[in-house]
Each structure stands twice: as structure tokens, then as C-alpha cells.
N, C-alpha and C positions, 0 to 999 in steps of 0.2 A: 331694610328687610334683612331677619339675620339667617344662618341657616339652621338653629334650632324651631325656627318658626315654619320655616320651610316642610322637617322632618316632620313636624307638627302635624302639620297639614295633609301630609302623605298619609299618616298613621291614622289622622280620622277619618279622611277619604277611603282609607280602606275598611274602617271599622264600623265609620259609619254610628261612632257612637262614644261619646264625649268621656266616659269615665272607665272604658274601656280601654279606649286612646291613653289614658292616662296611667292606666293601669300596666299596659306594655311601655311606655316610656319614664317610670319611676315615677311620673308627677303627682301632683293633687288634682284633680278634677279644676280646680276655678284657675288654676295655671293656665292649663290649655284653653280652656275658654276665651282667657286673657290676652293669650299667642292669636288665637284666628282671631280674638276682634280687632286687635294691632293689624293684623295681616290685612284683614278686612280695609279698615278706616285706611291705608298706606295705599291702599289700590282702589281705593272706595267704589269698593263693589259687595257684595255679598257671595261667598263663597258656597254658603248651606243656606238650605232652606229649613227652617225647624216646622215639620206638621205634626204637631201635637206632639209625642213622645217619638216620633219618627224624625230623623235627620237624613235628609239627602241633599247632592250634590245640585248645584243651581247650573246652569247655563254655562258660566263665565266659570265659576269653579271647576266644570269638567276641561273649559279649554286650559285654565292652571296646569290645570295637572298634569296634563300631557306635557307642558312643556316643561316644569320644574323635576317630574321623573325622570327626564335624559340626564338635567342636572347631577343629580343624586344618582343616580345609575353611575355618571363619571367619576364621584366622588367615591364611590362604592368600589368602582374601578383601580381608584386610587391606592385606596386605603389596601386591599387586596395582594399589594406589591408589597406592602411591607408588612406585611402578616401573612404568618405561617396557616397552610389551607387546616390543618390537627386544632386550631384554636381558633376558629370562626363565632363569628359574634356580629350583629346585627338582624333584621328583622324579614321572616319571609310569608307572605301572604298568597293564601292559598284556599280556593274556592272548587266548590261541585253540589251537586244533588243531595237529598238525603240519604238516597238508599248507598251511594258509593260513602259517604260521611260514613256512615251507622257501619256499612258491613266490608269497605274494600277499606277505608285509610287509617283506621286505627294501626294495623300490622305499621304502615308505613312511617304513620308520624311516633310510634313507639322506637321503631330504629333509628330512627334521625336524631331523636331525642337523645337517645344514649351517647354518639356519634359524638354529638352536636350541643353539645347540653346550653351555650354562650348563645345560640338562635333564640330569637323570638318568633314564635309562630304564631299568624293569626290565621284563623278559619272563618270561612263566610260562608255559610248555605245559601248560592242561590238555586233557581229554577231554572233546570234542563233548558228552556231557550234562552235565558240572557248570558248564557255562563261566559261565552263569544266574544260579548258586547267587554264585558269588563277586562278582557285581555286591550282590547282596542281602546280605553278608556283610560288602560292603566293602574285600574282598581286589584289588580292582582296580578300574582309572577307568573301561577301556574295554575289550572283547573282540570278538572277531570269530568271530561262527559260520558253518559250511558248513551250511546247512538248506534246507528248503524254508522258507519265508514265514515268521518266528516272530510270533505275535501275542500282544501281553500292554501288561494295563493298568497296568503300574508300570514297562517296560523303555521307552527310546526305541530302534527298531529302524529302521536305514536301510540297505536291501537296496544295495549297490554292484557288483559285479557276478556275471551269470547264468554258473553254472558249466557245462561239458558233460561228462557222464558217457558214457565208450563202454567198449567190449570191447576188451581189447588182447591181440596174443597174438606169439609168437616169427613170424620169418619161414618158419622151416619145418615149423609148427603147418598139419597139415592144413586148418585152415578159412583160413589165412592167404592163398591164393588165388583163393578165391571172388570173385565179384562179384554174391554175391545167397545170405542163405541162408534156410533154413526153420526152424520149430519144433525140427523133430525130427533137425536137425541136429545140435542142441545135447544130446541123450542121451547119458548116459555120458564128458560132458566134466566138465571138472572146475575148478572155479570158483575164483578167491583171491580171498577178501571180505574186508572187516573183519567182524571178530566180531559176533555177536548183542547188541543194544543200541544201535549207532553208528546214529544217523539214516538214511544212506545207504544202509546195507544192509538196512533195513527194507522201504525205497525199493523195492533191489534183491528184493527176496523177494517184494514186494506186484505190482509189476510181470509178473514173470515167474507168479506165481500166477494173475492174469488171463487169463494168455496161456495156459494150461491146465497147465503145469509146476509140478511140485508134490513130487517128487521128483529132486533136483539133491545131486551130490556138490559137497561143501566142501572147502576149506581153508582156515583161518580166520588171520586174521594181525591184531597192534593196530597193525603199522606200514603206510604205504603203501608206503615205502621196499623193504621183504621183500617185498609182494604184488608189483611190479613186477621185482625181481630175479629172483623166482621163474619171470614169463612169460616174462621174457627168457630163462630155462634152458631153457625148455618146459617147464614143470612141468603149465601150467596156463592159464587164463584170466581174465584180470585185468577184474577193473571198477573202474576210478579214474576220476576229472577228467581232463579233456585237457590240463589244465594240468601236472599230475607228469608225464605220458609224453610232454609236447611234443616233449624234446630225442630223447630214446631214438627215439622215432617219424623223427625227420628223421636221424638217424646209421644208422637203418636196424634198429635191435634189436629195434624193435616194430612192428606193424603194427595199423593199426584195423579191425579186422572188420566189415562191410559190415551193421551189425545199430543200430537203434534203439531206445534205453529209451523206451518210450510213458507218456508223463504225468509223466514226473521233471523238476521245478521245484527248481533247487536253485539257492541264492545266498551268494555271500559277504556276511555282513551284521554291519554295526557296531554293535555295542547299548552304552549305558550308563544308570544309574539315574533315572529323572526327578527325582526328590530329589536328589539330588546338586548342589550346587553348581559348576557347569562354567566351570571356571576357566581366565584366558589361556593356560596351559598346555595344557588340556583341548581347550579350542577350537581351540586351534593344532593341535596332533596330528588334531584331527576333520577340519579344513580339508585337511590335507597328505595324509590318507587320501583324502577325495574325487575331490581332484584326482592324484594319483596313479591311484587305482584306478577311476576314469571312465575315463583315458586307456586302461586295459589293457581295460575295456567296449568301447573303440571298436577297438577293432584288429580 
């Protein structure tokens, strides 16, 4: 077993995808391949599972992992002693949602970048509930969830900034003139949420239950991208972050509807594994987050 097979292995467990892997570790595609089926036949087990053009982790590959990342975490550890923190170089992977991708991590991974230029960065878009799993899993350094408050005795969780959820809707959506509405305004209007499961829409269902609403038409969407196209067509009425409809809002496509979600606490927040070893790497990327994403808190 060598340890470039090892690095191997980490790289597509995070990537999840054979010529990407490759493409962060200088190879050719049939290199790596060649690495996990060595890896594989040495331990004769099956690492990945290939479903059609999807690659995930097997059983036995998730217990791998976890134990060959302390490895490489010490190794990483190592090497860190004898390198200067101004000339970092190795690989950090880094997961969350779309909507934080699309509108909160560009700032972040554009400063680290410049910093940092020797990093390899990978990005994974998962969904708002497995983000969690993949800290515990090892499939990533750091993630970023849109939630309310996450509390947990094995995550480190640092809330950076409080997000706002409003009602968005076309400019010539009948409520889009109002300056005050009611309840029962909302009858018979027709909602674009995320699907049943996403945190926020839970938010959104819990909310307006209070409020006595209890029968509401959907449309259920997994992008934010489609739910904000859709109000822009007047399809419908959107509840996103202020932050995806900011630009549409000032060009004039959307309007915010005169209505407050009562008791929604929701934040962008940074988590990584307390066990973990947080490496010059790690901390650099935690630093460049802060201080990017403060600055967008104070605006």
C-alpha cells in the first residue's frame, strides 16, 4: 500500500469523480483508476460503487476513510513544520448548499485564492441535510450551512452571517403593490418553496402554521435558481434569502412583498469536525471566511 494511493483515494472520496480526481492531482484519468483498483485488489474489497455515471462510496470505503484521514491529517501535520505558513500547498475540500455556493463563497474562495495560490480547492454542492454527514465521514474539511442555530457536541459551528428571508413576487403580481398586507391575502396564492425536507421550508411551513394558515398551494422546486425564475414569470411567490433576489430586486424583476416571516433565525454558518486536525491550510481558508463574510454581516 503506498501513500500516493492513499492521497488517491482521499481525492476521489472527496470528488467523487475519477477525472476530476485527476485533474486536481496532475494525473491522467486511467492512472487513478489504476491506483484504487491496486487499492482495491490489496484490501480485496470494493471501495466505490460505480451507478452508471455516479460514483459513491461503498460501505467498507467510508470505514477507509476515516481511518486513513488521521493518517494524512498527521502527515499534513508533518509536512506543515517544515513549511513556511506564506507558501502553502496541498488540497482543501469544501462543501455547502447552492444558494451559499452561488451567492456567499465566491468572495471567500476568490481571497484565499490570491493568498494562497499553491492550494487545491475542491467544491462539492451537497444538500442542506447531509452537509453534517460528510464532516463525520470525512468527505470534507469545512461546510457551510443555511440553518437556524445548528448545535452539536462533536461539530465546531460558527454562525457568520444572519440571513433574511422575504416574499418575492413579479412586479405585476397583484400583491406587488401593496404597502401592508393581511392573512388572508395570501389565499389561493401559490407558493415556490423548496421541497419538503430543506430546513428553511420547514421554517417556512412552521411559520405560517402559527399564523393560522394551514392550507397553502405549492410548488416545490430543489433549485433556488428555478423558484426565483418562476416569480419573475409570475408564476408564483417566491420565499428565498434576500441575498439570491438582491440583483433581480434592484433591476426591477422582483419586488419584496410588504410581509414578515415571524421567528425565522436563519444563518450562514461554518462547521468543521472538532477532531480534526486544522491545518495551516484549514485555518487559513477559516480566517479568509470570517473576514470576508463579517464584511457582507456589516453591510
Amino acid at each position: 500500500m503506498e501513500l500516493r494511493q492513499l492521497i488517491t483515494f482521499r481525492t476521489v472520496a472527496s470528488t467523487l469523480n475519477f477525472s476530476r480526481a485527476a485533474e486536481v492531482l496532475n494525473y491522467v484519468p486511467s492512472n487513478v483508476t489504476m491506483q484504487i483498483k491496486a487499492l482495491e485488489d490489496e484490501l480485496g474489497v470494493r471501495l466505490f460503487d460505480r451507478l452508471g455515471k455516479q460514483l459513491v462510496l461503498t460501505t467498507a470505503g467510508k470505514r477507509f476513510l476515516t481511518h486513513i484521514q488521521s493518517i494524512l491529517d498527521k502527515l499534513d501535520e508533518a509536512r506543515s513544520v517544515v513549511h513556511d505558513n506564506e507558501n502553502l500547498s496541498g488540497t482543501l475540500t469544501i462543501s455547502a448548499n447552492e444558494v451559499i455556493c452561488a451567492y456567499r463563497l465566491p468572495v471567500v474562495f476568490r481571497l484565499f485564492r490570491s493568498r494562497y495560490p499553491g492550494v487545491r480547492l475542491i467544491f462539492r454542492s451537497v444538500p442542506n441535510q447531509e452537509l453534517k454527514q460528510t464532516l463525520f465521514e470525512g468527505t470534507a474539511d469545512v461546510v457551510f450551512m443555511l440553518d437556524e442555530p445548528v448545535r452539536s457536541s462533536s461539530l465546531a459551528v460558527e454562525p457568520l452571517v444572519e440571513e433574511t428571508f422575504r416574499l418575492f413576487a413579479a412586479p405585476d403580481h397583484p400583491l406587488a403593490q401593496r404597502t401592508e398586507l393581511e392573512l388572508e391575502d395570501f389565499h389561493k396564492e401559490v407558493f415556490l418553496t423548496n421541497e419538503k425536507g430543506c430546513p428553511y421550508r420547514t421554517m417556512f411551513d412552521r411559520s405560517f402554521e402559527k399564523e393560522g394558515i394551514d392550507s397553502i398551494t405549492y410548488l416545490e422546486f430543489q433549485s433556488a435558481e428555478a423558484i426565483k425564475q418562476c416569480a419573475i414569470s409570475g408564476i408564483g411567490i417566491a420565499f428565498l434569502p434576500e441575498v439570491v433576489a438582491q440583483a433581480e430586486v434592484e433591476r426591477g424583476e422582483l419586488v419584496a412583498l410588504p410581509w414578515q416571516i415571524p421567528d425565522l433565525h436563519v444563518y450562514t454558518q461554518m462547521l468543521w469536525h472538532k477532531d480534526k486536525w486544522l491545518s495551516p491550510i484549514i485555518l487559513s481558508f477559516i480566517e479568509a471566511a470570517r473576514e470576508t463574510l463579517a464584511i457582507e454581516e456589516e453591510k
